[in-house]
C-alpha positions as CSV (number, residue, x, y, z in Angstrom):
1,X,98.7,87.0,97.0
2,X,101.9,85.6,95.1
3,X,104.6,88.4,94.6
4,X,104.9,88.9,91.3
5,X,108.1,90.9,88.7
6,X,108.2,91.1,85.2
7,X,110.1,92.5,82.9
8,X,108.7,94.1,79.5
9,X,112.0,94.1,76.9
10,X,109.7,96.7,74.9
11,X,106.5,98.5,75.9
12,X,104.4,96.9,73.2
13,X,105.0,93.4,74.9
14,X,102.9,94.8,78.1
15,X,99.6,94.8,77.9
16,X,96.8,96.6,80.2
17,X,96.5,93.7,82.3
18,X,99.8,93.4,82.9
19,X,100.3,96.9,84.0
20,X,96.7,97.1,86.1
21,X,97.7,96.5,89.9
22,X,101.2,97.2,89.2
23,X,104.0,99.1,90.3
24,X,105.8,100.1,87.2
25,X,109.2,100.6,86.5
26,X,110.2,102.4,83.3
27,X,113.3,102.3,82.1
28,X,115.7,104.2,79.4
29,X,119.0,104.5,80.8
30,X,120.6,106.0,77.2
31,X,118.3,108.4,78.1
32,X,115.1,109.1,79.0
33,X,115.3,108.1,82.4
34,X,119.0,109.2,83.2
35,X,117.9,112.6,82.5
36,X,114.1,113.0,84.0
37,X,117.0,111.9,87.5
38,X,119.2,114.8,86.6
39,X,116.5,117.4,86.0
40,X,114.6,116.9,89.3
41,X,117.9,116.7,91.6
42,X,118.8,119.7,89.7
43,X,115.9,121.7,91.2
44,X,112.9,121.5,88.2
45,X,109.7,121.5,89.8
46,X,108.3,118.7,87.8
47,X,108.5,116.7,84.6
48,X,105.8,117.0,81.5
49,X,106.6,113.6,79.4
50,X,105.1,114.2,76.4
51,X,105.3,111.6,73.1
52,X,104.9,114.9,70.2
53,X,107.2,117.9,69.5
54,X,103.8,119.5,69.0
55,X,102.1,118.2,72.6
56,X,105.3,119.9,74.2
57,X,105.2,123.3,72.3
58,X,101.9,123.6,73.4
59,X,102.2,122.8,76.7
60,X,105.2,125.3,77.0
61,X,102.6,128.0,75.4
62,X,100.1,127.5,77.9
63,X,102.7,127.3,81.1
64,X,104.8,130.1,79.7
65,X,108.7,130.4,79.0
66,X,109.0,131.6,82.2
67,X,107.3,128.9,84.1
68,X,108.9,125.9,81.8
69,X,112.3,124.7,79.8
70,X,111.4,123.0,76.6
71,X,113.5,119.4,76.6
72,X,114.2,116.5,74.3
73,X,115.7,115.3,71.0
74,X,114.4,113.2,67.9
75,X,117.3,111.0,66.4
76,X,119.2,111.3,69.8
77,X,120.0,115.4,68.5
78,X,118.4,118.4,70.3
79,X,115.9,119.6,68.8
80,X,115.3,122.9,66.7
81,X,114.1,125.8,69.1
82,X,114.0,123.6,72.0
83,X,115.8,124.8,75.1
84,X,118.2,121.8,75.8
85,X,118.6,118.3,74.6
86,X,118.5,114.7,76.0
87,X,121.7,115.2,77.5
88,X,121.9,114.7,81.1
89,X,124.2,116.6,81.9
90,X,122.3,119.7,80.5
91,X,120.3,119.7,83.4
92,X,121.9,121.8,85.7
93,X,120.4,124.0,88.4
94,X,120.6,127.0,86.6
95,X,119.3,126.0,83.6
96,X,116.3,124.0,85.1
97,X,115.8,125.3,89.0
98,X,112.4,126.0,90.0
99,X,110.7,125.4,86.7
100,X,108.9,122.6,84.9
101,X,111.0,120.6,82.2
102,X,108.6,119.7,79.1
103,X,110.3,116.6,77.5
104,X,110.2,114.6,74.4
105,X,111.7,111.9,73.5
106,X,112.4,109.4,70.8
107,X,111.7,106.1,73.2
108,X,111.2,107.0,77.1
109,X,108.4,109.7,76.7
110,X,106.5,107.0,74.3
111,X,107.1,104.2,77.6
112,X,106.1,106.6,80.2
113,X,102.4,107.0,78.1
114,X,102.7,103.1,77.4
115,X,102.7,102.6,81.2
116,X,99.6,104.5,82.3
117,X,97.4,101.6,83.1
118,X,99.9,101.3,86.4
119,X,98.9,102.0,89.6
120,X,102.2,103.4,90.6
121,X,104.7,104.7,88.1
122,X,108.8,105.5,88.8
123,X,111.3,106.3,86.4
124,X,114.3,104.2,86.9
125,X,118.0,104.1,85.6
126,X,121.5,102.8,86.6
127,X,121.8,106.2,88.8
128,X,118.8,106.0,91.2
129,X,119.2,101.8,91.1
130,X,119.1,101.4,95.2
131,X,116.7,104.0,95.7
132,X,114.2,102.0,93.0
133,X,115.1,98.6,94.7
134,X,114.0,100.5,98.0
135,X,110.5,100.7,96.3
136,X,109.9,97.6,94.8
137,X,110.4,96.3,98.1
138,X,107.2,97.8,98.9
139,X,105.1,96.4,96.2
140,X,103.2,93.6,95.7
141,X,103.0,93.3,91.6
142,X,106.1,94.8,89.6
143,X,106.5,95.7,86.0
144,X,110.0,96.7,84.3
145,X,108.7,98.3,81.1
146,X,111.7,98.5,78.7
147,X,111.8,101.9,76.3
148,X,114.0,100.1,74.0
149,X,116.0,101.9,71.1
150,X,113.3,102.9,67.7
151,X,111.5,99.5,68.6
152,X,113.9,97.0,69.1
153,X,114.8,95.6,72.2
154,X,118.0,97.6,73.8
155,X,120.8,95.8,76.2
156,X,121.2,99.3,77.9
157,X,117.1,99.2,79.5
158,X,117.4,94.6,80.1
159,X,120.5,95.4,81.7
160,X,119.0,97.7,84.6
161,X,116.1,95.6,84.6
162,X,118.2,92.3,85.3
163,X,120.0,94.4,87.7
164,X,117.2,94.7,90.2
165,X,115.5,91.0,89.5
166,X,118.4,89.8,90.5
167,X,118.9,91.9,93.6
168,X,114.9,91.0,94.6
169,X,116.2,87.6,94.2
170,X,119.6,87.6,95.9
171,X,118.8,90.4,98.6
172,X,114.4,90.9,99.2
173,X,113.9,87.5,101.4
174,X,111.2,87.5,99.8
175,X,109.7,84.8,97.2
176,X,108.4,86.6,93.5
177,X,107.2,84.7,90.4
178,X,109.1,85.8,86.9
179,X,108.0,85.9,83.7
180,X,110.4,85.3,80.5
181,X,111.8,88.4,80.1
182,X,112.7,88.9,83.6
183,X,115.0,85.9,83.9
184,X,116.5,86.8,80.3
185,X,117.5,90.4,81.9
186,X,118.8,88.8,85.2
187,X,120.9,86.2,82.7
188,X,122.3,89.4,80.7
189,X,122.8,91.2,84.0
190,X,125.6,88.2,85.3
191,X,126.8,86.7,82.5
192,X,128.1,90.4,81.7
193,X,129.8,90.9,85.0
194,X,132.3,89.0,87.0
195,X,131.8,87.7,90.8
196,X,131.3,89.7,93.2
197,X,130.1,92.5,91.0
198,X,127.4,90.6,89.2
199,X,125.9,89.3,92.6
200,X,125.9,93.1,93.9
201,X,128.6,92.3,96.7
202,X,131.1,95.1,95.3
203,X,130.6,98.4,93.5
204,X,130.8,98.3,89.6
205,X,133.0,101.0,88.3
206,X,131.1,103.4,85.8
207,X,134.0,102.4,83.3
208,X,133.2,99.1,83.3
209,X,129.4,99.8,83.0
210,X,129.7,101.8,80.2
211,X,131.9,99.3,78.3
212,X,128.9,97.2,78.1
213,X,126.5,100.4,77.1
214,X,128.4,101.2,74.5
215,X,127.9,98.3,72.7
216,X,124.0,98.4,72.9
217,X,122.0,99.7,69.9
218,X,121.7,103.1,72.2
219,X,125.1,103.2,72.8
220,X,125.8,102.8,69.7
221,X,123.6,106.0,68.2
222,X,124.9,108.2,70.6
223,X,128.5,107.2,69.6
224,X,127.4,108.0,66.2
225,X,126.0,111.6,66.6
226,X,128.5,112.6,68.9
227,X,127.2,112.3,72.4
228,X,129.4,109.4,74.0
229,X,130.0,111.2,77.4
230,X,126.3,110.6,78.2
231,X,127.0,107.0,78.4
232,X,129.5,107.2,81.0
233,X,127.0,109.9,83.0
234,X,124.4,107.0,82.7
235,X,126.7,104.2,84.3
236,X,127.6,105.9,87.5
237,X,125.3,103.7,89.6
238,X,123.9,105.0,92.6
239,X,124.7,108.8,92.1
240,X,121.0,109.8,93.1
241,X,118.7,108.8,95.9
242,X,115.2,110.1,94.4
243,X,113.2,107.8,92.5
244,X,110.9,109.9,90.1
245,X,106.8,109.7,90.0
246,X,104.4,109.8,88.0
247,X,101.4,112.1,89.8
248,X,98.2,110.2,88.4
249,X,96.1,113.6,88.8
250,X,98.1,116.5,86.6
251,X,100.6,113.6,85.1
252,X,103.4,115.6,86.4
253,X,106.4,113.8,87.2
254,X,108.2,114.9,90.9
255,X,110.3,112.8,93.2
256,X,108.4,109.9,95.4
257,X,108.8,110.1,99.2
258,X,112.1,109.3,100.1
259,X,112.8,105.6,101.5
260,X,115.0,104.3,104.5
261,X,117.0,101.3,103.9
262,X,115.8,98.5,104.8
C-alpha cells in the first residue's frame, strides 16, 4: 500500500473519502488545539468538542456542574456564563482536575466534527509536535485537517501542518505521496524559517514562532480583542508529550498511549 499525507488548508476541502482509512490530524494552534493539550495535561478527565453553545449547555446539564467545566469562546471572547475561555492558559489543574471540559469553539470544535469519517483522530499543535510526529509514524494514510480562522485558510494551522510533512520527509525513511496542500504547508513551513531551524536540526525559539503567528488572520484577532499572550503559549514547541484522541465510542477526547521515540 503506498504511504499516503495530505494536508486539508480548511475542513470543507476534505471529503469522506479522504478521511475514511485515515489517521487524522486536526489542527488549530490559535486555539482549539493548544488548549484541548493544556486541559488534559492539566488533569481533566476528558474533552466534549461540541460545534453549538446550546449542544454544550446541555451536555453540562446532563453531566452536572460538578462532574464538568463549561469551555470556549465565539469571536475569540469567553463566553457569557461559561466557566473559562479559549485561553490556554486557563486550563490549570485546579480549575479543570478530575473533571470533563465541555468546549466550543468558533473553528476547532467545527474541524473535530468535520473529521469524524477518520479512523483515528488526534488533536495536534505546535506544543505536542514530536509527540504527533511519533504517531504518524505509525500510520499508513494521514490527513492534516486545517480549522482555519471563520472559513478562510489560516498561516497559524499550514504552518504546523508543513512542520510535520516536512519532518516525514526529512526524518520518517520512509517514502509518502503528497497532495497540493501538503507541499504548499511544507513550502510555508521553510521559506518562513532560516537553516537549521526550518530543516528541524535546531530548536525554534517560541519568540520567533510567534513572530510569524502573529501575523496570521488568528493572530491577528486575538491581537485585536486583547488576548496576545496566547500566541506566545501556542509557539512553545514541544512543551507536552500527549497527543489527544478522539474515543470513537462516547466521542470523548483523552490522551492516546504514550509513544517511545523511535
Amino acid at each position: 500500500m503506498t504511504l499516503r499525507c495530505d494536508v486539508f488548508a480548511l475542513p470543507q476541502l476534505a471529503d469522506a473519502d479522504d478521511l475514511r482509512g485515515a489517521t487524522a490530524v486536526v489542527i488549530d494552534v490559535l486555539r482549539a488545539s493548544t488548549t484541548i493539550i493544556h486541559a488534559l495535561d492539566a488533569g481533566a478527565e476528558a474533552v466534549v468538542a461540541c460545534r453549538e453553545i446550546e449542544q454544550a449547555r446541555s451536555w453540562l446539564a446532563k453531566a452536572g456542574e460538578a462532574e464538568a467545566v463549561l469551555g470556549g469562546e465565539r469571536g475569540g471572547l469567553p463566553i457569557e456564563g461559561f466557566d473559562l475561555g479559549n485561553s490556554p492558559d486557563e486550563y490549570s489543574p485546579d480549575r479543570v482536575g478530575g473533571r470533563t471540559v465541555v468546549l466550543t469553539t468558533t473553528n476547532g470544535t467545527a474541524a473535530i466534527e468535520h473529521a469524524g469519517k477518520a479512523d483515528h483522530i488526534l488533536i495536534g499543535a505546535f506544543v505536542n509536535a514530536t509527540a504527533v510526529f511519533r504517531h504518524l509514524l505509525r500510520a499508513e494514510r494521514i490527513a492534516l485537517v486545517c480549522a482555519g480562522t471563520d472559513g478562510q485558510y489560516s498561516l497559524d494551522d499550514l504552518l504546523a501542518a508543513g512542520y510535520w510533512v516536512n519532518r516525514l520527509q526529512r526524518e520518517s525513511g520512509l517514502t509518502f505521496a503528497y497532495n497540493a496542500q501538503a507541499i504548499t504547508a511544507q513550502e510555508a513551513w521553510r521559506t518562513r524559517f532560516p537553516l537549521p531551524h526550518a530543516a528541524g536540526d535546531s530548536a525554534i525559539d517560541p519568540d520567533r514562532l510567534a513572530a510569524e503567528l502573529r501575523n496570521t488572520p488568528g493572530g491577528v484577532n486575538l491581537i485585536r480583542v486583547g488576548l496576545a499572550d496566547d500566541i506566545l503559549t501556542a509557539a512553545r514547541i514541544d512543551r507536552f508529550s500527549l497527543v489527544p484522541m478522539l474515543d470513537p465510542v462516547d466521542g470523548q477526547i483523552r490522551p492516546a498511549p504514550s509513544l517511545e521515540a523511535d
